[in-house]
C-alpha positions in Angstrom: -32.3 91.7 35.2 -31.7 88.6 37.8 -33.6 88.0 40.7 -30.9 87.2 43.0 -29.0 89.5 45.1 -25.7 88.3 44.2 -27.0 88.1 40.5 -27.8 91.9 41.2 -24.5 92.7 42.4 -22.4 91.0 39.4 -24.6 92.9 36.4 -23.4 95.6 35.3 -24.1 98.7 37.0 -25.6 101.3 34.3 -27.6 102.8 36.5 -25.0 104.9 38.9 -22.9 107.9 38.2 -23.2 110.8 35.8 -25.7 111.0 33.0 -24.6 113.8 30.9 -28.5 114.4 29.6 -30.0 114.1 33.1 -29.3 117.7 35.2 -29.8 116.4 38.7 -27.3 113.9 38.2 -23.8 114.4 40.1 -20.2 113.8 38.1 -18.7 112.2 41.7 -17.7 108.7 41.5 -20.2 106.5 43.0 -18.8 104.3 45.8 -19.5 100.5 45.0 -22.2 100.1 48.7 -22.8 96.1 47.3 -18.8 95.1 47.3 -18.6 97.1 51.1 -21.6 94.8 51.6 -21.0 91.5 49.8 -17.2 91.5 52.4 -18.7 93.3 55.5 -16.5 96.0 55.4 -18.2 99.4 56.3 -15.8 100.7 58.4 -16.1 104.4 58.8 -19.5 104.1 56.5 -22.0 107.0 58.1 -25.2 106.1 58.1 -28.4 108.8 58.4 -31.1 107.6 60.3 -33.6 110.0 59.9 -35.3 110.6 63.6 -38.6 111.6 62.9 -38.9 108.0 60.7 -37.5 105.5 63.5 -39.2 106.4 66.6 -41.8 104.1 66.0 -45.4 106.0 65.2 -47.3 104.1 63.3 -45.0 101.2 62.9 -45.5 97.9 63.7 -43.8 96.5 66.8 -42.0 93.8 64.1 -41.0 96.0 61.1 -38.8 98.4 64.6 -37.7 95.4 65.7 -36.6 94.1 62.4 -35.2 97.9 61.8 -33.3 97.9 65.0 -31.6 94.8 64.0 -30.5 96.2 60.6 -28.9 99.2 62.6 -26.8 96.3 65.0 -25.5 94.8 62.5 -24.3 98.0 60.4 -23.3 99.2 63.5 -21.4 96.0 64.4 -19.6 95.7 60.9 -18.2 99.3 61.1 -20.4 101.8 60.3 -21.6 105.1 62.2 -25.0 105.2 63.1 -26.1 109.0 62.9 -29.4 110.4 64.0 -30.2 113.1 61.5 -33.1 115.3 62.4 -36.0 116.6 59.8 -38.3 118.7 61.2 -40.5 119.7 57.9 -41.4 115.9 57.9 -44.3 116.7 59.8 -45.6 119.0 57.0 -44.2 116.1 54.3 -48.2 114.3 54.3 -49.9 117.8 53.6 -47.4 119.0 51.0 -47.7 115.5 48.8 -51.6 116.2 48.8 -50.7 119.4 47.7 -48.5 118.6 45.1 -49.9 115.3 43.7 -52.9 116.6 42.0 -50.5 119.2 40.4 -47.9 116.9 39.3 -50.7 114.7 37.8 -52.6 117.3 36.0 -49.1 118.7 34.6 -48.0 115.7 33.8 -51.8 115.2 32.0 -51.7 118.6 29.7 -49.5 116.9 27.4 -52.4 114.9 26.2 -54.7 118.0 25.5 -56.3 117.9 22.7 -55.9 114.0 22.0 -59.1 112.9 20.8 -59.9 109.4 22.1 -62.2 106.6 20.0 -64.4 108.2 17.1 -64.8 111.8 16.4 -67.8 113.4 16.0 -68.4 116.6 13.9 -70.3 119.7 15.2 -73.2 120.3 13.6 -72.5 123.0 10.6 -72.6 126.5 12.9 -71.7 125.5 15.3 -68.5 125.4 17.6 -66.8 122.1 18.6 -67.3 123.3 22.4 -71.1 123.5 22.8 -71.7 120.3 20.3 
């Protein structure tokens, strides 16, 4: 795949719309967000800026500044800034450490039973557990 953001924007796009063997995937037509980009025209584009994510905790003075910008200029090329509000984002830290060491074990199972390097034999009478 090229580098290049225009070189990005002229492949061809495989990797939007519906997948027929993929179940979370949507059958709406995908709007073409690199064309509205590549002319500047976002007009009527809303755009969800979630508000527990922008307000700055924990974020560098730069990266809000550089943020902020980002929101001018979408804001200044048509498009409708929206504040969308998520309050189970304070639980979202907890839940991945939750969820993590389940998805990884899971994930994990499949290689029970894979035997790794060279076997060794029980001894005769006994199980393969207490060897």
């Amino acid at each position: 795949m090229r580098t290049h953001r225009a070189g990005r924007r002229s492949a061809p796009r495989t990797d939007r719309g519906h997948d027929p063997k993929d179940s979370t995937s949507l059958p709406d037509d995908v709007p073409e967000f690199a064309k509205a980009a590549s002319t500047h025209d976002i007009t009527g584009m809303r755009i969800g800026v979630i508000k527990q994510l922008s307000h700055g905790e924990g974020y560098e003075q730069g990266v809000l500044d550089a943020f902020q910008s980002s929101l001018d200029s979408l804001r200044e090329a048509g498009a409708e800034i929206v504040e969308v509000d998520c309050p189970s984002f304070d639980y979202a830290l907890g839940a991945y450490y939750l969820i993590m060491p389940s998805e990884a074990s899971s994930n994990l199972a499949r290689y029970d039973g894979v035997r790794y390097g060279s076997r060794a034999l029980p001894e005769e009478g006994r199980s393969p557990s207490s060897a």
